[in-house]
C-alpha positions in Angstrom: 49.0 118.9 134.7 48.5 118.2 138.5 46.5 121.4 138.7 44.4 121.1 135.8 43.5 117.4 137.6 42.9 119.3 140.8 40.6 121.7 138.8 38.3 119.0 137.6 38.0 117.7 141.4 37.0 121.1 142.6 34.5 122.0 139.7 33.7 120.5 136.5 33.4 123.5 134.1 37.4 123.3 134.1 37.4 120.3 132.2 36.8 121.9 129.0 40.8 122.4 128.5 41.7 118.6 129.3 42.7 117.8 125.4 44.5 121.0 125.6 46.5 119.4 128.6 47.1 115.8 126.6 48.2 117.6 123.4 50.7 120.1 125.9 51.9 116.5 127.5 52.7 115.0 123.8 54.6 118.1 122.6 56.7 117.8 125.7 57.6 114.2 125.5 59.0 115.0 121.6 61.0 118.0 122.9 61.8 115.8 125.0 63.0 113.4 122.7 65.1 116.4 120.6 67.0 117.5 123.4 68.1 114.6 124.5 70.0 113.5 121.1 71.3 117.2 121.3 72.4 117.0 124.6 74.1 113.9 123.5 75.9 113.8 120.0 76.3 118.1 120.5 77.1 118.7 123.7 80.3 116.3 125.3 78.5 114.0 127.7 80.3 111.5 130.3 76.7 109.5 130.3 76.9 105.8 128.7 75.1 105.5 125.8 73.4 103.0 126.8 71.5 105.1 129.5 71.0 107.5 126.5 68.9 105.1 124.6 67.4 104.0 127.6 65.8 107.1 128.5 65.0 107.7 124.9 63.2 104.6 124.2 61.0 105.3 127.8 60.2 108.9 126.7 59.1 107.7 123.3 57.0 104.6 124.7 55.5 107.6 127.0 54.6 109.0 123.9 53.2 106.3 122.4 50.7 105.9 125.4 49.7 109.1 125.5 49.2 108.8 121.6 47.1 106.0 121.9 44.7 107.6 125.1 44.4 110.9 122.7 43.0 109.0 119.5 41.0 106.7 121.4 39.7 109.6 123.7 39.3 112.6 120.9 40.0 111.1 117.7 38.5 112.7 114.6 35.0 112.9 113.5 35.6 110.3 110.5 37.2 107.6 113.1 33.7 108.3 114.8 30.9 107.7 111.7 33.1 105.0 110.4 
């Protein structure tokens, strides 16, 4: 991510791939998501649970974000007659 931002600093024809990097950053936070309840109802884990649901409920509001920029920034053609 860091390099495709220093890319688009350097030259602009790099750009082209950005929604490629936002869609790449969404999978992530929902793999994210799936190892993290496998980690913690598979795998015995001294972490709180508390700090489970915690990291959980910041990955998905990540997600959510990120969501939100990718629909308002390349949401589909009938969003964008209507």
């Amino acid at each position: 991510m860091y390099f495709y931002y220093a890319l688009t600093v350097c030259a602009r024809r790099y750009a082209w791939w950005r929604k490629h990097v936002t869609q790449i950053q969404l999978l992530q936070f929902v793999l994210d998501i799936f190892v993290m309840f496998y980690h913690q109802y598979q795998t015995p884990c001294p972490m709180p649970l508390s700090i489970h649901w915690f990291a959980v409920l910041t990955t998905a509001t990540f997600f959510g974000l990120f969501m939100d920029f990718y629909l308002k920034r390349y949401g589909s053609k009938i969003q964008k007659v209507i």
